[in-house]
C-alpha positions in Angstrom: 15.4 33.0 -2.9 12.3 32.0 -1.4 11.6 29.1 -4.0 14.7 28.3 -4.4 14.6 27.8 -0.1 10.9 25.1 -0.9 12.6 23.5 -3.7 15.4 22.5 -1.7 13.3 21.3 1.2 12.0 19.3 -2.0 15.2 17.9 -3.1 16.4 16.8 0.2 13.3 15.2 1.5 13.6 11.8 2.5 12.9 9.1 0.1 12.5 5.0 0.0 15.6 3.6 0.2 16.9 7.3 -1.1 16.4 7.0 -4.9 14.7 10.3 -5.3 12.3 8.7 -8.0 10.8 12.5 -9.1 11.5 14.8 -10.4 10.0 18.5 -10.1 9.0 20.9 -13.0 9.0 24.8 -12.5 6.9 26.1 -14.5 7.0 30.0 -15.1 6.2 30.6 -18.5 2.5 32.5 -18.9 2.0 30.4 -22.3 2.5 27.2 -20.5 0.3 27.9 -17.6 -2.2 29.1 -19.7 -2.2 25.8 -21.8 -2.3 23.8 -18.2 -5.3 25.8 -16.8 -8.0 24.0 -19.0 -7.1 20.9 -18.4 -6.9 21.6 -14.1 -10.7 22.2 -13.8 -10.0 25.5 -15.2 -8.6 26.9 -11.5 -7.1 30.2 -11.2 -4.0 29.2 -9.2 -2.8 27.9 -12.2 -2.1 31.0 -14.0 -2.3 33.5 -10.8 0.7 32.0 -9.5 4.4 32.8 -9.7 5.7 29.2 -9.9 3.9 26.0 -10.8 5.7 23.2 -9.2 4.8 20.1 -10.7 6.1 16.8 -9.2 6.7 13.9 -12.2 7.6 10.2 -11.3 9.6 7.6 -12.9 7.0 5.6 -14.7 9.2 2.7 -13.6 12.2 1.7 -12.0 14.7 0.1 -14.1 18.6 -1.0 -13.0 19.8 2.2 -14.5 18.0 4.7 -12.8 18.6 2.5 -9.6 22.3 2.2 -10.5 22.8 6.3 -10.9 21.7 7.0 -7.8 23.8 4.2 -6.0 26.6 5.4 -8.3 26.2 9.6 -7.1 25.9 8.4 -3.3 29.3 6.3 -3.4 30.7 9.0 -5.4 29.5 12.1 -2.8 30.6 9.9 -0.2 33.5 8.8 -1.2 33.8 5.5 -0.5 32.0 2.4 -1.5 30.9 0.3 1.7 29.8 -3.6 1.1 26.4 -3.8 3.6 25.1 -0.8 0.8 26.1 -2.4 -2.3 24.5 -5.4 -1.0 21.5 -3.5 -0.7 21.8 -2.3 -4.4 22.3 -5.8 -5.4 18.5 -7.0 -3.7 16.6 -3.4 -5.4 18.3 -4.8 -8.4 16.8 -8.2 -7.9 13.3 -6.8 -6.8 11.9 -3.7 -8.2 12.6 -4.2 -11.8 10.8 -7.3 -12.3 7.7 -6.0 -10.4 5.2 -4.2 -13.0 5.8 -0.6 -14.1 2.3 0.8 -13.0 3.2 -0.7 -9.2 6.9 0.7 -9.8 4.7 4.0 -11.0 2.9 4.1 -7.8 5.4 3.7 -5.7 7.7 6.4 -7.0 4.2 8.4 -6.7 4.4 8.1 -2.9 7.5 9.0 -3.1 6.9 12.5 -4.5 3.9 13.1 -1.9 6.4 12.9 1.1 8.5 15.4 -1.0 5.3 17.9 -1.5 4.6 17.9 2.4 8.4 19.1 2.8 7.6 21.6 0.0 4.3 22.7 1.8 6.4 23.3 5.4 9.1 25.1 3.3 6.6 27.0 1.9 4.6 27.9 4.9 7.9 28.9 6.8 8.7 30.6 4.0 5.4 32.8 4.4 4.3 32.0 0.8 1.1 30.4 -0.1 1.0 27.1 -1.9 -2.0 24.1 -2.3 -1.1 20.7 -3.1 -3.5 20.3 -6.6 -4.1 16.5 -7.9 -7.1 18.0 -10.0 -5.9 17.6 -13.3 -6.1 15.6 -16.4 -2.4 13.8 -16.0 -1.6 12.9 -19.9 -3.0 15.8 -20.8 -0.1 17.8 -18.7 2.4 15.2 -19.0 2.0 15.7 -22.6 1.8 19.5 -22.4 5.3 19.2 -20.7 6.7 16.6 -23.1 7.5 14.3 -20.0 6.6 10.6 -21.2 10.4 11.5 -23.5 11.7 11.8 -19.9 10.2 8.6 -18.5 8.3 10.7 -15.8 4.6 11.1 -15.2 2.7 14.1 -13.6 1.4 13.6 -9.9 0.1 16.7 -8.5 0.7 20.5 -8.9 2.0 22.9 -6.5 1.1 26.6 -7.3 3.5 29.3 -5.4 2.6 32.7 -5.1 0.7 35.3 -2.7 -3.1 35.3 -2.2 -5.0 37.9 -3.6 -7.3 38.4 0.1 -9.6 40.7 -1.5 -10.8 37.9 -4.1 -10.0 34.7 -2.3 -13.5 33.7 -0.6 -12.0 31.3 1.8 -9.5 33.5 3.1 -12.1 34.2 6.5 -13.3 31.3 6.3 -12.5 29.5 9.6 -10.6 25.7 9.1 -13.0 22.9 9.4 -11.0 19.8 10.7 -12.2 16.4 12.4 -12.3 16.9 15.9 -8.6 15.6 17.4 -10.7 12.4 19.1 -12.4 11.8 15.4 -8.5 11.8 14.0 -6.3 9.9 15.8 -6.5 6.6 17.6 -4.2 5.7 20.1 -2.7 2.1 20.2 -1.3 1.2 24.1 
């Protein structure tokens, strides 16, 4: 119940101009984790954990992946409203003539605003998680068979409960900038 609660914080995160360009992997097997640990600087929160969220992007948009997600919010809505479909017609026009690796990075970004709602879900879930970009990408998108799928691996999520007795930084105090270091104020 409690990763079904993150993932849906996932799924409902808010998104650019709301086409949801990810897609997120569970991954549970033991096999499969064990083949992903080697190529993710060999760290142990890729097998110790319970769930391995990975987040995959589009590799690029094209005017059918745009036009599905127009398509399911008319149809969950109900209606079809003319200031919406207009803005369909100008991500139509724009985003799949620009180049796939800047369509790639956007739908990147995309799936980093979706890991920070996973990361609050998971907190106020009480379950540990770490956002993990240290990987070897093709290596795992290959692993999980994604280029097939037209999605790309962008960072890990591991889910689970820390082991205190073994986890070095658990008494570590949090070293943060200093608040005046961090943020600038513009009046």
């Amino acid at each position: 119940v409690k990763v079904d609660c993150i993932l849906e914080a996932a799924r409902l995160a808010p998104t650019s101009s709301g086409l949801q360009p990810f897609e997120v992997i569970v991954v549970t097997n033991p096999t499969v984790k064990a083949k992903i640990r080697p190529i993710a600087w060999d760290q142990s929160q890729v097998t110790d954990c319970s769930h391995l969220l990975v987040f995959a992007a589009w590799d690029n948009y094209t005017a059918d992946r745009i036009n599905r997600m127009f398509d399911l919010t008319n149809e969950e809505r109900g209606s079809i409203n003319e200031g919406w479909e207009d803005y369909r017609k100008m991500l139509l026009a724009s985003y799949p003539q620009r180049g796939a690796e800047v369509n790639f990075q956007h739908a990147a970004r995309q799936a980093y605003i979706s890991l920070g709602f996973a990361l609050a879900a998971a907190s106020f879930e009480k379950v540990d998680s770490t956002p993990m970009e240290g990987f070897d990408t093709k290596a795992l998108d290959d692993i999980l068979n994604l280029p097939a799928r037209g999605l790309k691996s962008v960072l890990m999520m591991p889910l689970g409960y820390r082991d205190a007795d073994n986890d070095w930084l658990v008494s570590l105090k949090k070293v943060r900038k200093p608040h005046n270091e961090f943020v600038t104020e513009v009046k």
